[in-house]
C-alpha positions as CSV (number, residue, x, y, z in Angstrom):
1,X,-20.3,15.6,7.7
2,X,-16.8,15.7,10.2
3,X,-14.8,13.2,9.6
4,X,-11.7,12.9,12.3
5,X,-8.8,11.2,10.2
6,X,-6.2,9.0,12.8
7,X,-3.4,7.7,11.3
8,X,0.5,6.8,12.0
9,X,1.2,7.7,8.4
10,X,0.2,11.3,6.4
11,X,2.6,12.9,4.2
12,X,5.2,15.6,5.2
13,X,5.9,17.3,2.8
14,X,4.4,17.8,-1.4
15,X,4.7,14.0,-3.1
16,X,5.9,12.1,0.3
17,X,4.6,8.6,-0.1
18,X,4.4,8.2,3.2
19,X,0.5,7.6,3.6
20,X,0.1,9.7,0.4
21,X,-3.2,7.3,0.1
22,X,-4.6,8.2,3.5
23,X,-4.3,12.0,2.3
24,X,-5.7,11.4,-0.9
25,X,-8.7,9.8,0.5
26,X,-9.2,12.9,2.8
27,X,-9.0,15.4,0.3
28,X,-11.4,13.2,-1.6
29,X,-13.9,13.4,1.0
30,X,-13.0,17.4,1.3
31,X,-14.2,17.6,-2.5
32,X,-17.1,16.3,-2.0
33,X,-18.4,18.5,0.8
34,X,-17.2,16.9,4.7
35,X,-15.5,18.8,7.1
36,X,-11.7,16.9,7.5
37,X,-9.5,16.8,10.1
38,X,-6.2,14.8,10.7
39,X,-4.6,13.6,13.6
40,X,-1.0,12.7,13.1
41,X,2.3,12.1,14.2
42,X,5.0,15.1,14.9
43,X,8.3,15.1,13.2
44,X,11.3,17.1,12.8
45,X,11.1,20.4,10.6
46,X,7.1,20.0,10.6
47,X,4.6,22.5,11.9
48,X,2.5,21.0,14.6
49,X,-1.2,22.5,13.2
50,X,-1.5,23.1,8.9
51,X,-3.9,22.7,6.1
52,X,-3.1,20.8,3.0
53,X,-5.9,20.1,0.2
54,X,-8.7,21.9,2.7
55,X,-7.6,19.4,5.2
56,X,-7.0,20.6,9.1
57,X,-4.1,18.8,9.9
58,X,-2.6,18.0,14.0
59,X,0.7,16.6,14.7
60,X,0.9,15.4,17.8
61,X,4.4,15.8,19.9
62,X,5.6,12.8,22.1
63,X,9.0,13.9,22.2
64,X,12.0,16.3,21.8
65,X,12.6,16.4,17.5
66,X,16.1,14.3,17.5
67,X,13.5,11.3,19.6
68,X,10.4,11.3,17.4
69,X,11.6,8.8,15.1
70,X,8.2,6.3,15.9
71,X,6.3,7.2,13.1
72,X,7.0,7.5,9.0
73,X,9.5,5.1,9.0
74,X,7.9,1.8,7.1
75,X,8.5,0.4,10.6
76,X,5.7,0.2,12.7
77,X,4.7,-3.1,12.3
78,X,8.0,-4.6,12.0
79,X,9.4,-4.2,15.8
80,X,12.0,-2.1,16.7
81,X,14.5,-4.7,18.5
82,X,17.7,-3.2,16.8
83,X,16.7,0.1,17.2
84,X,16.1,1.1,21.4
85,X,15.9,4.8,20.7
86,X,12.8,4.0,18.8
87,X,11.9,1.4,21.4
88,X,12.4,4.0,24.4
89,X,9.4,6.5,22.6
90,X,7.1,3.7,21.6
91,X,5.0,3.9,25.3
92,X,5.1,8.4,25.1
93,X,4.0,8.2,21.6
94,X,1.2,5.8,22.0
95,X,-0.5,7.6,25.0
96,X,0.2,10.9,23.2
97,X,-1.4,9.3,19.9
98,X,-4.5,7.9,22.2
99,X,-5.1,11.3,24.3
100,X,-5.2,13.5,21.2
101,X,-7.7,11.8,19.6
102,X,-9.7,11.5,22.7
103,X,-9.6,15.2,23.0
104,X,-10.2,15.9,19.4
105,X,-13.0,13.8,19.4
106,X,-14.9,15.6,22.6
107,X,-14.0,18.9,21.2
108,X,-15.1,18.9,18.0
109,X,-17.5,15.7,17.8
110,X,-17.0,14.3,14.3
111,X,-20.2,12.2,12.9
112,X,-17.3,9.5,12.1
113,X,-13.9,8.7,13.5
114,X,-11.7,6.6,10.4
115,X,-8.8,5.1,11.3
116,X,-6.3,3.9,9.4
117,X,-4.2,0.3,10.6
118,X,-6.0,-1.2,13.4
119,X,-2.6,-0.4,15.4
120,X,-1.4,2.2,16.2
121,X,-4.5,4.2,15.1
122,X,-7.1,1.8,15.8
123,X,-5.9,1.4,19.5
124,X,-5.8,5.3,19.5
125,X,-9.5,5.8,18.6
126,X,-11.0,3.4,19.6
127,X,-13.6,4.3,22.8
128,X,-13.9,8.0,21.8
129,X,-17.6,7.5,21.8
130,X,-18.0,8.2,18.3
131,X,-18.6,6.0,15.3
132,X,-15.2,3.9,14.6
133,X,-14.0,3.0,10.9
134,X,-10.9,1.3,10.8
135,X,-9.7,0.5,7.4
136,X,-6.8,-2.5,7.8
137,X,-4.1,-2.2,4.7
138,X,-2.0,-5.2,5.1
139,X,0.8,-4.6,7.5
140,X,-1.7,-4.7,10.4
141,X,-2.9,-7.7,9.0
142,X,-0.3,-10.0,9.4
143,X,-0.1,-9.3,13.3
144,X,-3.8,-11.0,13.6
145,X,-1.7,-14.6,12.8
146,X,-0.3,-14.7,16.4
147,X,-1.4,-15.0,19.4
148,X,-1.1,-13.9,23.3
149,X,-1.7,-10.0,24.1
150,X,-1.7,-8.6,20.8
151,X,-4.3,-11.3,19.2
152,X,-6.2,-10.4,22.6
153,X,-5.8,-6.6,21.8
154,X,-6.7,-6.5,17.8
155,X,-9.9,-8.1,18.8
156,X,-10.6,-5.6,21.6
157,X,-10.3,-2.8,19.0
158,X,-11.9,-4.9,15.6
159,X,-14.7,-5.4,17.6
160,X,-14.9,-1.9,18.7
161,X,-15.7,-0.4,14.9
162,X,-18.8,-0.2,13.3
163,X,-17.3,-1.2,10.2
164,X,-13.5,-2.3,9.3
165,X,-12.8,-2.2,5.5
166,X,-9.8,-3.6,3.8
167,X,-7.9,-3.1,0.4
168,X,-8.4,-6.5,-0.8
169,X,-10.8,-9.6,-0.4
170,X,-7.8,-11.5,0.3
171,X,-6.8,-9.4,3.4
172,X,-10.8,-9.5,4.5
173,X,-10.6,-13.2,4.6
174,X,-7.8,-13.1,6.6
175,X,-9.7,-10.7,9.2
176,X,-12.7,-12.1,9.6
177,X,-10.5,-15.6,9.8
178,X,-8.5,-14.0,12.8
179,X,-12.0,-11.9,13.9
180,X,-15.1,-14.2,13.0
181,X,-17.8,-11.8,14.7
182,X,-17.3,-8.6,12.6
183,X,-17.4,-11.0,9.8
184,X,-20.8,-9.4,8.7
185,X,-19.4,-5.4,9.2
186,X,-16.2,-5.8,7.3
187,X,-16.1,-5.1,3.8
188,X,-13.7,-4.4,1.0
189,X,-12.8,-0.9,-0.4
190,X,-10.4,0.0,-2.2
191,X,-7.9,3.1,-1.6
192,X,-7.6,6.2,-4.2
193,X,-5.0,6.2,-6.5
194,X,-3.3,9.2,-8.2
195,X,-5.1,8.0,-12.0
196,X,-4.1,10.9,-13.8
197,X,-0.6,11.1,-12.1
198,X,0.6,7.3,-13.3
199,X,-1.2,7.7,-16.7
200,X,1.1,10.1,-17.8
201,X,3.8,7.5,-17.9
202,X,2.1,6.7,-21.2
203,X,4.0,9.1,-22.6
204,X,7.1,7.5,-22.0
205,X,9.2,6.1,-24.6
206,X,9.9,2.4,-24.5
207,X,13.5,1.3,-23.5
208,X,14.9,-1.3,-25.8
209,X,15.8,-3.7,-25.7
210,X,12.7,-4.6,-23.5
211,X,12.9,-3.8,-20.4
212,X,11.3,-5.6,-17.4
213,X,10.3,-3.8,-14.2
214,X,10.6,-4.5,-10.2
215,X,9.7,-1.8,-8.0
216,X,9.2,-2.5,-4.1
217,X,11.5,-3.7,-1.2
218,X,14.7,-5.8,-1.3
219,X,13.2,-9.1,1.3
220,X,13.1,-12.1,1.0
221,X,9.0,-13.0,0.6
222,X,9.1,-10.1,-2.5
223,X,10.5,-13.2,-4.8
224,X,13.2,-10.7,-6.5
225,X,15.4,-14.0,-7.1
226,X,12.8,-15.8,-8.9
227,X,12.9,-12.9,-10.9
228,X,16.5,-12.5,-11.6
229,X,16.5,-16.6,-12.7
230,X,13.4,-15.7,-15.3
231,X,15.4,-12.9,-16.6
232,X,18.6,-15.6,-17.0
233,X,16.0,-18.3,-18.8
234,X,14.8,-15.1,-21.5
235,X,18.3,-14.6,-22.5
236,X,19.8,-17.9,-22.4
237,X,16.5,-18.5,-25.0
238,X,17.2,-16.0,-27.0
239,X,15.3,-12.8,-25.9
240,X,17.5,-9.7,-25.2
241,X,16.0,-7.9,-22.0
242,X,16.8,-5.8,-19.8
243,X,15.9,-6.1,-15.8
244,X,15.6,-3.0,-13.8
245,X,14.8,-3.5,-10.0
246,X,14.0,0.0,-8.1
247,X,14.1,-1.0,-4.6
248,X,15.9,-1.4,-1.3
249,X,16.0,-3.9,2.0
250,X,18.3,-6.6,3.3
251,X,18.1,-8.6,0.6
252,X,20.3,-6.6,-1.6
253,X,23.8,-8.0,-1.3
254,X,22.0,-11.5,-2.0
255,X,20.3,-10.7,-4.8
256,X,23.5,-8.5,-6.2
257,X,25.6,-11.6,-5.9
258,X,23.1,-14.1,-7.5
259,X,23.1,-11.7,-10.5
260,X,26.8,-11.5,-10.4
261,X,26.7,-15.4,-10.0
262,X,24.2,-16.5,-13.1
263,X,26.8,-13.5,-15.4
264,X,23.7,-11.2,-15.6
265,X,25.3,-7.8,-14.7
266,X,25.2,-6.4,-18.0
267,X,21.1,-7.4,-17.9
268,X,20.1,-6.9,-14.2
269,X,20.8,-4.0,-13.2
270,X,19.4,-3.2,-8.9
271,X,18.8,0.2,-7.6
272,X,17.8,2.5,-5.0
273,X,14.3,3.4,-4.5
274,X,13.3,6.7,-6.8
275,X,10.5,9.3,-5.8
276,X,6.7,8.7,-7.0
277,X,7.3,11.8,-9.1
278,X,9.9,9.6,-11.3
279,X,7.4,6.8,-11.4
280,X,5.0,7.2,-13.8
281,X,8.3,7.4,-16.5
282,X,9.7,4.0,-15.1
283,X,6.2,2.1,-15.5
284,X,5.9,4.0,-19.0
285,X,9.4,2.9,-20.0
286,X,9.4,-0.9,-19.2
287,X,7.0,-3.2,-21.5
288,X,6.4,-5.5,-18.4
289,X,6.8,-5.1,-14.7
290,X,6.2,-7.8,-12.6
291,X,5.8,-8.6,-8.4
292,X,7.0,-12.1,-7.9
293,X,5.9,-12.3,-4.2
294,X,5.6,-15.3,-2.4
295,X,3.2,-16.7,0.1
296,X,0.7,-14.2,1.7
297,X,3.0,-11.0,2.0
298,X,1.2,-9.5,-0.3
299,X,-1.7,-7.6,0.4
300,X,-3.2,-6.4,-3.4
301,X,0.1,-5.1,-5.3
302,X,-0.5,-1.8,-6.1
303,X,2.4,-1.5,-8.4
304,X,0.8,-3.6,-10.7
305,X,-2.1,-0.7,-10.8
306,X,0.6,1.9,-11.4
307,X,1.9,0.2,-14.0
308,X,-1.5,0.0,-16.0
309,X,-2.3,2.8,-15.6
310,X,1.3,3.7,-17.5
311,X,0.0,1.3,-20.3
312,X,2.9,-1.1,-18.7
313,X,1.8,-4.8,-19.2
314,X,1.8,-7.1,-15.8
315,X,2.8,-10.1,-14.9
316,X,2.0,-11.1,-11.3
317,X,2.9,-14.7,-9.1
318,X,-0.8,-16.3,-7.8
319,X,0.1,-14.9,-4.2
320,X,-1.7,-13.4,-1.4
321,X,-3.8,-10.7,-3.1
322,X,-2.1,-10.1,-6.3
323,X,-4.9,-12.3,-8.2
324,X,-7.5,-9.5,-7.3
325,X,-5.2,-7.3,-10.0
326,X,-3.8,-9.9,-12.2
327,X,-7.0,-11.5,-13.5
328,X,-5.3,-14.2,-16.0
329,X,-5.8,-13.5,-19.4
330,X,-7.5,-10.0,-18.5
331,X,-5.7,-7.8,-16.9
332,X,-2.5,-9.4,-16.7
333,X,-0.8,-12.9,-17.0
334,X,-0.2,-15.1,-13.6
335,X,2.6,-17.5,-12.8
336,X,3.1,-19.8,-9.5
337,X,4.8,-18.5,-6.9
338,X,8.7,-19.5,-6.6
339,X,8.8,-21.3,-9.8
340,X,10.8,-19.0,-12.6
341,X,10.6,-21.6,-15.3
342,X,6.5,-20.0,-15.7
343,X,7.4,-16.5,-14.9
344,X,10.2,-17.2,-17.7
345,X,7.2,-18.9,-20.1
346,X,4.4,-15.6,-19.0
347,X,7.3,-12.9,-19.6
348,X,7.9,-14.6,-23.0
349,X,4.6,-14.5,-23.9
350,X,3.9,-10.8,-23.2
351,X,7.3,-9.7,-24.6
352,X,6.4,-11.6,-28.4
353,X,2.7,-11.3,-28.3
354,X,1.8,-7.5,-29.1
355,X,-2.1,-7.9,-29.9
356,X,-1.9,-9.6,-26.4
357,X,-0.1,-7.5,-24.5
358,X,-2.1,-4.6,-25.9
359,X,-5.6,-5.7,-25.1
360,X,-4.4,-6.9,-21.6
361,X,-3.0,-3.4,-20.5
362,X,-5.9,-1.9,-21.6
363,X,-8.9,-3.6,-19.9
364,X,-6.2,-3.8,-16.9
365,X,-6.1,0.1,-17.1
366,X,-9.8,0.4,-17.4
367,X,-10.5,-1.6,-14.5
368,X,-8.3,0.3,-12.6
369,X,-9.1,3.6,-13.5
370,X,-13.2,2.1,-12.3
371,X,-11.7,1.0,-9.2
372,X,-9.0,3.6,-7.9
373,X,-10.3,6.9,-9.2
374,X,-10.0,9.0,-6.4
375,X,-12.7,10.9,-6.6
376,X,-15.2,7.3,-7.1
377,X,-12.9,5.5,-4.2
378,X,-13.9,8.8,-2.2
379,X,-17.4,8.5,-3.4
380,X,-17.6,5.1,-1.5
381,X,-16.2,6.1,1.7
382,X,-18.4,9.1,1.6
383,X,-21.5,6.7,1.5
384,X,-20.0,4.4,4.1
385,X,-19.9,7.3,6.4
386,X,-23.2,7.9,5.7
387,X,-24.4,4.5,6.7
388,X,-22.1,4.4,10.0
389,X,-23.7,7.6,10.8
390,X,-27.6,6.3,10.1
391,X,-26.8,3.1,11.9
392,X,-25.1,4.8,15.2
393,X,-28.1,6.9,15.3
394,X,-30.9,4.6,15.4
């Protein structure tokens, strides 16, 4: 089977996170037989055709090197008002995007076309004349809440795909709430996950004394602060901890001085962002990590997978799609969003029970492996092609 692969995020260069999934999922479906091709986004130092796990890989050019800054930036979907040299290249590298697939798609005419984000890629692929899968992974789905010309244009190209998948059951809701007629052609699957890469963050020793872990981005809707006031509750109660937030955004200067401000800078301590090479021994190291999100900014919380599969115990707020990892008293223990007095109460738990915190990492790790094996998440693409391919051909 050809598979055409179109998506604003593919990794660079060996362990770049930037759509390290997508790749995964390609090289997946490489293993088990299909013909894969990529078309991606150009950037400096990068050769513009390559193969990388048996996939063909195309990065398209929409500008000179110093003005392809569009793509690979964790920005796409977050506007680009304070930034007008990424502004200026939005309209090139859209119609660049669009006309490469187009052609890709002629020439070599794949049996499926799989996007990845309903926009940029979505947009891109969508009327190439061959079966559409666009998979939506969070980001994209918070732009279906509005309304006016992008509402109008997300249900232009939803509509357009044979099937749309998401990570989550909590982000499919949210489609078929904002897209109610692909409600019966949009379906959860979950991405691949590098098992064996995070599992060897079992072999880790444990910090003492405890140490709780953060990982993810320094905003506001992440819940860091909640955090931070749990951490205060453990010690003033008489559990020594340690908190260790990996992570960066505008929120650090708030969060620094409300660690500053409850005398926790001898237990908090907040740092930059490491590589995923390093993260396997931070999950392995901590006996908790946690993702106090709030609201609906989270779309599943794969951090809280990573951590599992370390043999890292979770804790996780009852937010957006967290509850689809954190199954209370399963996989993980759940607290309510905002309030740190129960995130305090869950930690506490986990940090003194060991028989609990034992059995809870290890059926959490079990799912997970079940779920986010690459070669089983591959499997089920694999057959979803398949089925887009019978259908379009009846």
């Amino acid at each position: 089977m050809r598979v055409l692969v179109a998506s604003h995020n593919y990794p660079r260069f060996e362990g770049d996170p930037a759509g390290a999934f997508v790749a995964r999922l390609a090289r997946g479906c490489v293993d088990l037989g299909d013909d894969v091709q990529a078309i991606v986004p150009h950037a400096p130092g990068l050769a513009e055709q390559e193969s990388a796990g048996g996939v063909a890989i195309r990065r398209f050019r929409y500008g000179p090197d110093a003005w392809e800054r569009v793509a690979y930036t964790g920005h796409m979907h977050r506007g680009f008002l304070n930034e007008p040299r990424r502004m200026v290249m939005i309209p090139p590298f859209l119609a660049r995007f669009r006309s490469t697939v187009r052609a890709a798609a002629g020439a070599w005419l794949p049996d499926v076309v799989h996007a990845h984000w309903w926009i940029p890629s979505g947009w891109a692929a969508s009327g190439t004349g061959r079966p559409l899968v666009i998979t939506c992974h969070g980001s994209d789905v918070r732009l279906l809440d509005g309304y006016g010309m992008l509402s109008l244009l997300a249900h232009r190209v939803l509509r357009r795909a044979a099937v749309v998948t998401t990570v989550s059951e909590f982000l499919r809701r949210r489609v078929v709430a904002a897209v109610p007629e692909i409600a019966a052609r949009c379906v959860v699957l979950p991405m691949p996950l590098e098992v064996g890469h995070f599992e060897r963050g079992r072999q880790a020793v444990r910090a003492t004394p405890p140490r709780i872990l953060y990982a993810g981005n320094l905003v506001a809707s992440k819940g860091v602060d909640v955090l931070i006031r749990a951490a205060g509750h453990l010690l003033r109660d008489g559990h020594p901890v340690q908190l260790r937030i990996l992570g960066e955004g505008p929120d650090t200067e708030r969060l620094t001085t409300l660690v500053k401000s409850l005398a926790l800078e001898g237990i908090v301590e907040i740092l930059p962002f490491v590589g995923q090479e390093q993260m396997p021994a931070e999950y392995g190291a901590a006996t908790v990590t946690v993702l106090p999100t709030r609201g609906d900014a989270e779309g599943l919380g794969l951090t809280l997978v990573e951590a599992l599969l370390a043999g890292c115990a979770i804790v996780g707020s009852r937010a957006g799609g967290i509850p689809e990892v954190v199954i209370p008293e399963q996989t993980g223990l759940a607290f309510n969003d905002g309030d740190d007095i129960d995130l305090a109460a869950q930690l506490n738990r986990l940090l003194t029970d060991v028989p609990l915190r034992t059995r809870l990492t290890e059926e959490g790790a079990r799912r997970a492996r079940v779920t986010f094996e690459p070669s089983a998440a591959a499997g089920r693409f694999h057959a979803l092609y398949q089925d887009v391919l019978a259908d379009s051909s009846r």
